[in-house]
C-alpha positions in Angstrom: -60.9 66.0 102.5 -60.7 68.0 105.5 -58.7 70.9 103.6 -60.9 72.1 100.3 -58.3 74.6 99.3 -55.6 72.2 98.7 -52.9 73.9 100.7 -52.0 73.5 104.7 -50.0 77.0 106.5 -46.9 74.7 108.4 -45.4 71.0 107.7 -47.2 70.8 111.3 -50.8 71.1 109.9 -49.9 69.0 107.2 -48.9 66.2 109.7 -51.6 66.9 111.8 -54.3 66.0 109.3 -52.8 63.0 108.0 -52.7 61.4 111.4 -56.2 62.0 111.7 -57.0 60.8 108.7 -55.3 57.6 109.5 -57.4 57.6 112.5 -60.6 58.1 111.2 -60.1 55.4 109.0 -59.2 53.1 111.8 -62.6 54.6 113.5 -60.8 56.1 116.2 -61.8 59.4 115.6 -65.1 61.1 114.7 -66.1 61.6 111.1 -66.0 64.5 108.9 -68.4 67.1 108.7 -69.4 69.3 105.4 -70.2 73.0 105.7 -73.7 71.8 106.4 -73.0 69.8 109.2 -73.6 66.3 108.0 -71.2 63.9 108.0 -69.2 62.8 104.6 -69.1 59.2 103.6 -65.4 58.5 102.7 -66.3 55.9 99.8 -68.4 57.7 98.2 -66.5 59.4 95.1 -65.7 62.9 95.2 -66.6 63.3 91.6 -70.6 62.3 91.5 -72.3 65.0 89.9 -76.2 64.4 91.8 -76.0 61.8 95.4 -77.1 58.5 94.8 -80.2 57.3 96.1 -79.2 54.5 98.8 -78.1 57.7 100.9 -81.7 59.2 101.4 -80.1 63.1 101.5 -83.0 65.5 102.0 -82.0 67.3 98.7 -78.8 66.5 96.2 -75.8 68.3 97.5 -72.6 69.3 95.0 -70.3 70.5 97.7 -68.0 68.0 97.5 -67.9 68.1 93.8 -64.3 68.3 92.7 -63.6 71.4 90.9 -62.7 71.3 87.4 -61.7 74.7 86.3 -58.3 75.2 85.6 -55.8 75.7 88.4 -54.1 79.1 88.0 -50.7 77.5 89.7 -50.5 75.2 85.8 -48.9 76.8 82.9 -48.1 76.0 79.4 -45.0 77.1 78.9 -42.0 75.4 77.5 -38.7 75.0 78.6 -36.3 77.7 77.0 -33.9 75.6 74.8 -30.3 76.9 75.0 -30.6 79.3 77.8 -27.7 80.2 80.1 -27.8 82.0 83.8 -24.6 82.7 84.6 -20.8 81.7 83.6 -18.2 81.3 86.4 -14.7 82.6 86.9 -13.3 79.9 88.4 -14.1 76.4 89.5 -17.2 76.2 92.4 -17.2 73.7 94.7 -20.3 70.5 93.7 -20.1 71.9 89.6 -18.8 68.7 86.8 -15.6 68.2 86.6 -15.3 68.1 82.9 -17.1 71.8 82.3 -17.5 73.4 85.7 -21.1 74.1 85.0 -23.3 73.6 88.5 -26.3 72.5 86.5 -25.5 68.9 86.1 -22.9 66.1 87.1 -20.0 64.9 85.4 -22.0 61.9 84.1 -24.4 63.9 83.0 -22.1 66.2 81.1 -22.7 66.4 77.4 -19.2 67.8 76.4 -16.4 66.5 74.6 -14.6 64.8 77.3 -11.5 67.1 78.6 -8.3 66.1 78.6 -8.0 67.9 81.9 -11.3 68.9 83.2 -11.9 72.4 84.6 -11.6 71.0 88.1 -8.3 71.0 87.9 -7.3 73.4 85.1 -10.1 76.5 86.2 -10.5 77.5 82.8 -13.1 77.5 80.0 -15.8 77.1 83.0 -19.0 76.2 80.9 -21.9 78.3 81.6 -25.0 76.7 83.8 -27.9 76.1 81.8 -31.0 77.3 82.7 -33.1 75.0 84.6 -37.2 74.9 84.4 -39.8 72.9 86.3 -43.3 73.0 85.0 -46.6 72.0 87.0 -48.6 71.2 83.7 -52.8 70.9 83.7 -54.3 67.6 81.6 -54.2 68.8 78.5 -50.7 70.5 78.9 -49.4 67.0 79.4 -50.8 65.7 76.4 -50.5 68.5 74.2 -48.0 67.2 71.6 -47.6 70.9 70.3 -46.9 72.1 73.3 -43.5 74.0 73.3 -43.2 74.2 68.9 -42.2 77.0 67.6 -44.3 77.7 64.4 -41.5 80.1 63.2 -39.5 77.4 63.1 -41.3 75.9 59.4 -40.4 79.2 57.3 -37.2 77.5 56.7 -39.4 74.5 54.9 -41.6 76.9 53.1 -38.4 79.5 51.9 -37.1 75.4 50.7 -40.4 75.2 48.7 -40.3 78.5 47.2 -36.5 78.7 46.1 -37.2 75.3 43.8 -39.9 76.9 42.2 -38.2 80.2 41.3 -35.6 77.6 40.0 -37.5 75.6 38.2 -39.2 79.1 36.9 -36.0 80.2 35.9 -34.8 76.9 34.4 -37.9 76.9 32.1 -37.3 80.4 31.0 -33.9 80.0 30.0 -35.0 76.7 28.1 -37.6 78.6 26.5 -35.4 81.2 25.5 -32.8 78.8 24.3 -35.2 77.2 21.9 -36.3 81.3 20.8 -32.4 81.4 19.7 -32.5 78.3 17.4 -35.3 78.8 15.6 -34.3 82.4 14.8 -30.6 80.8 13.9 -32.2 78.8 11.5 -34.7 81.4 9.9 -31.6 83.2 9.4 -30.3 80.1 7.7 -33.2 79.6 5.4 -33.1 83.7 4.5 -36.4 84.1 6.2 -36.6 87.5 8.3 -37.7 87.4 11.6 -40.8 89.1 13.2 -40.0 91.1 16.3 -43.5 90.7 17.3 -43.3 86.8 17.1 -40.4 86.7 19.7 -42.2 89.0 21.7 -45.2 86.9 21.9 -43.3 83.9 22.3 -41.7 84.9 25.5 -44.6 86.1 26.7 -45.9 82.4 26.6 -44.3 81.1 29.7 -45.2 84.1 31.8 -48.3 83.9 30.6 -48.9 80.2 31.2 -51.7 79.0 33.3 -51.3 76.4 35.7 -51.5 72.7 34.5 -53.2 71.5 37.5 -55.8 74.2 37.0 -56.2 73.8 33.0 -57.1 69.6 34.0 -59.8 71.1 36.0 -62.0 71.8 33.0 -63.7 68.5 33.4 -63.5 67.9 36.9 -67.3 66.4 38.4 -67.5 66.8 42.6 -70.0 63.6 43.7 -70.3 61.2 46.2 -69.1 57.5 44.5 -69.9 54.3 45.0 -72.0 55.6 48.2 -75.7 54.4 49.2 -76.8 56.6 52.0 -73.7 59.1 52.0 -69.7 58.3 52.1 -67.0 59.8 51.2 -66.7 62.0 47.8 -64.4 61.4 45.1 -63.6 62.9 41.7 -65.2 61.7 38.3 -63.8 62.7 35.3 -66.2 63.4 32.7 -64.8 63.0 29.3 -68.2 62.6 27.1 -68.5 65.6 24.6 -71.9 67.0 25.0 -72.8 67.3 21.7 -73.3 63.7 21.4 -76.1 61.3 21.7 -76.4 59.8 24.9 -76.5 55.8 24.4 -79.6 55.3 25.8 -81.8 57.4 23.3 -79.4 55.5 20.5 -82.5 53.0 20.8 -85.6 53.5 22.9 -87.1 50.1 22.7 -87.7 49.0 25.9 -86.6 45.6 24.4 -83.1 47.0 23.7 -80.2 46.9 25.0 -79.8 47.2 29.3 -78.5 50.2 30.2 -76.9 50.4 33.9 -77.4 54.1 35.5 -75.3 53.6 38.0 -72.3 52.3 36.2 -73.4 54.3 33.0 -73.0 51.1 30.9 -74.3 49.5 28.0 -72.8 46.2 27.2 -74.9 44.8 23.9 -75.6 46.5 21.4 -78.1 49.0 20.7 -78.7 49.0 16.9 -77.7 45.4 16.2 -79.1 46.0 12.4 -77.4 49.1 11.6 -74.6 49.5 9.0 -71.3 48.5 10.6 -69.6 51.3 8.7 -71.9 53.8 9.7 -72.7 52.5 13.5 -71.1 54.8 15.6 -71.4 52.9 18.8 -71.4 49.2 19.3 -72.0 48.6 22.9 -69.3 48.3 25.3 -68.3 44.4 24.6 -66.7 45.8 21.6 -64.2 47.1 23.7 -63.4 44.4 25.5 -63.1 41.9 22.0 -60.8 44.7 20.3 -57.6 46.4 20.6 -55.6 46.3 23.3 -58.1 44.8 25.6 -57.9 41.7 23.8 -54.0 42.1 23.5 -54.2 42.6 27.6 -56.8 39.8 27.5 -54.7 37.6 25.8 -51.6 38.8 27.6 -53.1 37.4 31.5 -53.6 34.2 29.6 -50.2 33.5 28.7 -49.3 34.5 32.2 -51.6 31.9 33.9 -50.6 28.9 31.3 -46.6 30.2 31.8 -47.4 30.1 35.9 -49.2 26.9 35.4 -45.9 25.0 33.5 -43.5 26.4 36.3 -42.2 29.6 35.3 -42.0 32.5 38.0 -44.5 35.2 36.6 -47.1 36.9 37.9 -48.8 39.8 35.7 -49.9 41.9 38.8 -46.8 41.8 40.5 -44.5 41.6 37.1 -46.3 43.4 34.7 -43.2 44.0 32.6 -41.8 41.0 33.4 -44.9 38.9 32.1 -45.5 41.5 28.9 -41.4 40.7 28.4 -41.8 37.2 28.0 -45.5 37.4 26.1 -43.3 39.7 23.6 -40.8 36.8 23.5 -43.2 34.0 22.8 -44.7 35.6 20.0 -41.8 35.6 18.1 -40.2 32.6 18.8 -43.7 31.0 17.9 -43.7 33.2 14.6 -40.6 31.7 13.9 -41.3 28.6 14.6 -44.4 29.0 11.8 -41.9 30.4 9.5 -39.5 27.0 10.1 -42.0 24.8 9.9 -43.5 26.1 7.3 -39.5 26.3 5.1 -39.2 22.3 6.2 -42.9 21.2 4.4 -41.9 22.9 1.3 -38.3 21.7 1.1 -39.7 18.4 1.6 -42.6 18.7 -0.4 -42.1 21.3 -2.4 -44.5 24.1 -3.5 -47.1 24.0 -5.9 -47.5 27.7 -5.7 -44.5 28.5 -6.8 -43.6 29.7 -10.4 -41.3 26.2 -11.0 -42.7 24.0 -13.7 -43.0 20.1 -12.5 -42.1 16.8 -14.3 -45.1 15.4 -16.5 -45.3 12.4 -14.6 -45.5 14.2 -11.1 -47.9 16.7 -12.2 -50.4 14.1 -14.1 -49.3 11.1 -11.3 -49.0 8.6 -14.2 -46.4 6.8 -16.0 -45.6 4.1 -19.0 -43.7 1.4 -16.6 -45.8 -1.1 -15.6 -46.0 -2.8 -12.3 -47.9 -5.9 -11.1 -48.7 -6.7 -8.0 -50.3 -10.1 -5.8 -53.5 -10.3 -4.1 -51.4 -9.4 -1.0 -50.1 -6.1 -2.0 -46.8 -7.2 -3.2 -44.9 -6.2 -6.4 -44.2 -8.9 -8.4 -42.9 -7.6 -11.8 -42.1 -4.0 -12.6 -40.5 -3.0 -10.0 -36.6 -2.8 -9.7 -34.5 -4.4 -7.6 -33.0 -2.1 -5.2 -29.3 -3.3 -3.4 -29.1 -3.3 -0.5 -27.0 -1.2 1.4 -25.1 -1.3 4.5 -24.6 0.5 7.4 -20.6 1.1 6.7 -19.2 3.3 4.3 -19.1 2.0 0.8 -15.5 1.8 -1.2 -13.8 4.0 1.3 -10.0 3.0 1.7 -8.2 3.5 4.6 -4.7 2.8 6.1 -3.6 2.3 2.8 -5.4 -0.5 1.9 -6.7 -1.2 -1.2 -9.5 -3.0 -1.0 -12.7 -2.6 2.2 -13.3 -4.6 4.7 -14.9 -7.7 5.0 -13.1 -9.0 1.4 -11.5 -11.5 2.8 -12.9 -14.5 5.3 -10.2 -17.5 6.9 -10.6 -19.0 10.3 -14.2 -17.4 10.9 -12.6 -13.6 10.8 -12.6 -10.9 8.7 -9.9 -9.1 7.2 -8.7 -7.0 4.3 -8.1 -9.5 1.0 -5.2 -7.1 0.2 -3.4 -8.3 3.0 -4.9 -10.8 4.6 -4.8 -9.0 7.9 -7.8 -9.4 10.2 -7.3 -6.4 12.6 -9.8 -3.7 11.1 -7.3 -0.8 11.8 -3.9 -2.0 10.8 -2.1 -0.5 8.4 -1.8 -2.2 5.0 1.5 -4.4 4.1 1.1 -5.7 1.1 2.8 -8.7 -0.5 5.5 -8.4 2.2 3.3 -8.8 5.1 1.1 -11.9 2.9 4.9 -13.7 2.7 5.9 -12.4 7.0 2.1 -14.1 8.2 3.0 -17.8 6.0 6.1 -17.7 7.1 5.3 -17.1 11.2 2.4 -19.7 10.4 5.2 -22.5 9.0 7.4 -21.6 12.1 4.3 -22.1 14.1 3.6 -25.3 12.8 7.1 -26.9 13.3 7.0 -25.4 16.9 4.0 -27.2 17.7 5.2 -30.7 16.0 8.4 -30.4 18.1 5.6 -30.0 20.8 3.9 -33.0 20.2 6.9 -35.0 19.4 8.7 -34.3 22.7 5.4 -35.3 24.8 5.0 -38.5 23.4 8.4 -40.2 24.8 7.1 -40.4 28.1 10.2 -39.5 31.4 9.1 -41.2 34.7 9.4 -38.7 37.2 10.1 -39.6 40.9 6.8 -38.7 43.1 7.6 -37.0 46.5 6.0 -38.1 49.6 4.1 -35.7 51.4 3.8 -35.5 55.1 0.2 -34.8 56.9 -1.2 -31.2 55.7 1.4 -30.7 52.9 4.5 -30.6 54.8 7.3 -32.1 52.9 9.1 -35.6 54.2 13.0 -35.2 54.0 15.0 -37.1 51.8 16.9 -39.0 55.1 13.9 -40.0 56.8 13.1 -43.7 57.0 9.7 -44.6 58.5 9.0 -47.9 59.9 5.8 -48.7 59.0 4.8 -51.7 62.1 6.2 -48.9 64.7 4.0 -46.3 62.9 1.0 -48.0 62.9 1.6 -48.7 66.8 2.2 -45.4 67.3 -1.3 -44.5 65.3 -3.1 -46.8 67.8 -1.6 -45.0 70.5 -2.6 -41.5 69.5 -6.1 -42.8 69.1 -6.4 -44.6 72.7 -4.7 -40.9 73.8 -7.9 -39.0 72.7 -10.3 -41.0 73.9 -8.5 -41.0 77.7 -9.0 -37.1 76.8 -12.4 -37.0 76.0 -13.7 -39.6 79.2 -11.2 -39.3 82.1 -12.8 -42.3 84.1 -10.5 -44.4 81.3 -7.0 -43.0 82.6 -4.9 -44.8 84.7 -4.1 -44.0 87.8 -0.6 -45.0 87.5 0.8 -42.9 84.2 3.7 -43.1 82.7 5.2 -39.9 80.1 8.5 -40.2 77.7 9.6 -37.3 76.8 11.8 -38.8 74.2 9.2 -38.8 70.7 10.0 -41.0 67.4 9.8 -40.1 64.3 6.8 -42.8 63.5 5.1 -41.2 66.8 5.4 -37.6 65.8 3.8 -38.9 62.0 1.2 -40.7 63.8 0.6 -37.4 66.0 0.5 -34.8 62.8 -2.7 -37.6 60.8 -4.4 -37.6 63.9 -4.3 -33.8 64.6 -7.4 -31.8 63.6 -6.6 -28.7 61.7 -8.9 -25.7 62.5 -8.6 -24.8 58.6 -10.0 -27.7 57.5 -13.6 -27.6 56.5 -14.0 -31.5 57.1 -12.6 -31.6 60.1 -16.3 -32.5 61.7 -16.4 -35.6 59.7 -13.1 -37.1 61.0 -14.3 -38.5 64.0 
């Protein structure tokens, strides 16, 4: 604050007033005087344009108003892209090792990486590039112009202007081209030329005025859809102005509404009028005729099609949807057409030229029929067979007669011969005489049978051990020892269930007996047994 002009003489001064600075703030040190000798309140902002009132100046002071003219030390220049200073000899000492250029590092270096860099080599030393610092203002910082080169856009516009001399040419030769066939073919026909005509006809290009200035004809500047003011947009105005104006068509005030401001007339203003000589109908006519309705009808399809599951949408589709409208029409028309084919094949047509029976035309006829109080026909009618569901006198296999002539032993069979498998092959006689002759043999077999199990033959029963094991042929079982033995075993699982009942003095032979090892194997419980709860 103490230095208004913004630069100190030495690094000394500099120092100097930043330690007194420090001190002031630390109130160590006097305050700071302005030029008129009062003292300046450090946080108050530099930047207030009139002193506030809590500081009860004498009269407003601007001294310490920061000055915002430009500072003469900014520029707005740009760096100069490209520019070299100087080009070395030979390698210096600090330059990259890649190029030998002092302006930047080797990691900075934006060459092709050298096999051997110019460090060690001392050739191809790159020039240094030429090395700017600016000290830009405010609006040189944010100046996004700043440094473009508007020269460098005549390369866009000499783009612009070559396709249009192309396009110029293009349309002259094609203009000429056409010039050459039709005189070929008024030479063709015998018909001579004009000079003039060609003339006049390549004179039609050159001569051509712009399209985007002939579509101006019509062209209406005024504000749309705007209340107070808005933005302005182009109506086209396509009314001829030679005609009536569709509100004086009818100037009842009980007429049709017309809408200024969309310049609409739905009904209709002459409801009375001649059809064929009403020139105007209001603009619902519109909307019920041509392709309105075809678009109308169109964006109902789409919603019903949307509706049963099918992906279209007629703002985001719109070909898609007029596709499958297109489609639907005539698979439905021939559907009609089908439809219609199947009636009168079935019904026939009375509009056609083909003269009918007397009895179908007139619905009458001499037979007579009588029916019951119930409905029923009871004379007059004839009987009708009945028929079944398999096909009638069809032969197969070589049979000779159907199926189903011939009934033995509750089946079916074929009566030709007498086989009851429905697709054998037919046998004839021969097979007749092989079946009575395998029936006799099985017959006889069977009385042999019969015969044979009436002369009864003892047969010797083998005794079975305990749980199926078989007794061999030697063994001789006494049956006093066994049921000793049996007793044993028993008393030998109740000592195992209650101990208090064994002796103390207990006697084992290790030598068993057949009758004991019986005994042992009926009183044994087998796990697999599903009684084996019940035993005991």
């Amino acid at each position: 604050m103490a230095t208004a002009s913004g630069a100190f003489k030495s690094r000394e001064d500099h120092r100097k007033q930043l330690e007194l600075e420090e001190a002031r703030k630390a109130g160590l040190a006097p305050a700071e005087l302005d030029e008129d000798g009062k003292e300046i309140n450090p946080h108050i902002p530099q930047y207030m344009s009139s002193a506030p009132w809590y500081l009860n100046a004498e009269r407003p002071s601007l001294k310490h108003q920061r000055n915002w003219k430009s500072d003469p030390n900014y520029t707005k220049s740009w760096y100069d892209r490209g520019a070299k200073i100087y080009q070395a000899d030979k390698y210096r000492k600090g330059a990259c090792e890649n190029c030998g250029a002092m302006s930047h590092d080797t990691r900075s270096c934006m060459e092709r990486p050298r096999k051997l860099g110019a460090k060690w080599t001392g050739k191809h030393i790159a020039p240094d590039e030429k090395i700017e610092q600016f000290e830009l203002d405010y609006d040189g910082k944010r100046d996004r112009w700043n440094g473009y080169d508007a020269a460098s856009y005549a390369h866009v516009i000499e783009r612009y202007e070559a396709r249009d001399e192309a396009r110029r040419k293009y349309l002259k030769e094609q203009q000429l081209k056409k010039l050459e066939e039709k005189n070929n073919k008024d030479d063709k026909e015998g018909g001579d030329s004009d000079n003039e005509d060609c003339e006049d006809a390549l004179k039609v290009d050159e001569a051509k005025v712009d399209e985007s200035k002939q579509m101006d004809f019509a062209k209406v500047e005024k504000r749309v859809r705007t209340t107070g003011g808005g933005s302005t947009g182009t109506v086209r105005n396509l009314r001829i102005r030679e005609d009536t104006a569709k509100y004086l068509l009818n100037l009842d005030v009980n007429s049709a509404h017309y809408d200024p401001k969309t310049r609409s007339m739905r009904e209709d203003p002459l409801p009375d009028m001649d059809p064929n000589e009403k020139f105007y109908a209001g603009d619902n006519q519109n909307r019920v005729s041509g392709q309105a309705l075809e678009f109308k009808q169109l964006n109902i399809h789409a919603w019903e099609a949307f509706d049963k599951g099918h992906d279209v949408h007629m703002q985001a589709a719109p070909s898609q949807a007029e596709l499958l409208y297109k489609n639907f029409k005539i698979n439905k028309e021939k559907l009609k057409v089908q439809t219609k084919d199947d009636v009168m094949e079935k019904y026939g047509n009375a509009a056609s030229d083909d003269t009918l029976p007397r009895e179908l035309l007139l619905g009458q006829s001499e037979k007579e029929v009588e029916y019951d109080r119930a409905g029923r026909i009871v004379k007059g009618q004839e009987m009708s067979l009945p028929r079944s569901k398999y096909e009638e006198d069809v032969y197969i296999n070589n049979h000779t007669t159907v199926w189903g002539s011939w009934w033995k032993d509750h089946q079916w069979g074929y009566k030709c011969c007498k086989q009851t498998i429905r697709n054998s092959y037919c046998t004839g006689a021969a097979g007749i005489e092989a079946a009575e002759a395998s029936a006799g043999l099985m017959k006889a077999n069977i009385a042999r049978k019969e015969a044979a199990e009436d002369t009864h033959v003892p047969v010797e029963e083998k005794r079975l051990a305990t749980w199926g094991t078989e007794v061999p042929e030697d063994l001789i079982l006494d049956q006093k020892r066994l049921t000793e033995a049996i007793k044993k075993e028993e008393e030998k699982k109740r000592e195992e269930k209650d101990e208090r009942k064994r002796k103390y003095n207990v006697k084992y032979n290790d030598e068993v007996t057949p009758e004991e090892m019986e005994a042992y194997r009926m009183k044994r419980v087998h796990q697999d047994d599903p009684m084996k709860d019940f035993l005991h």
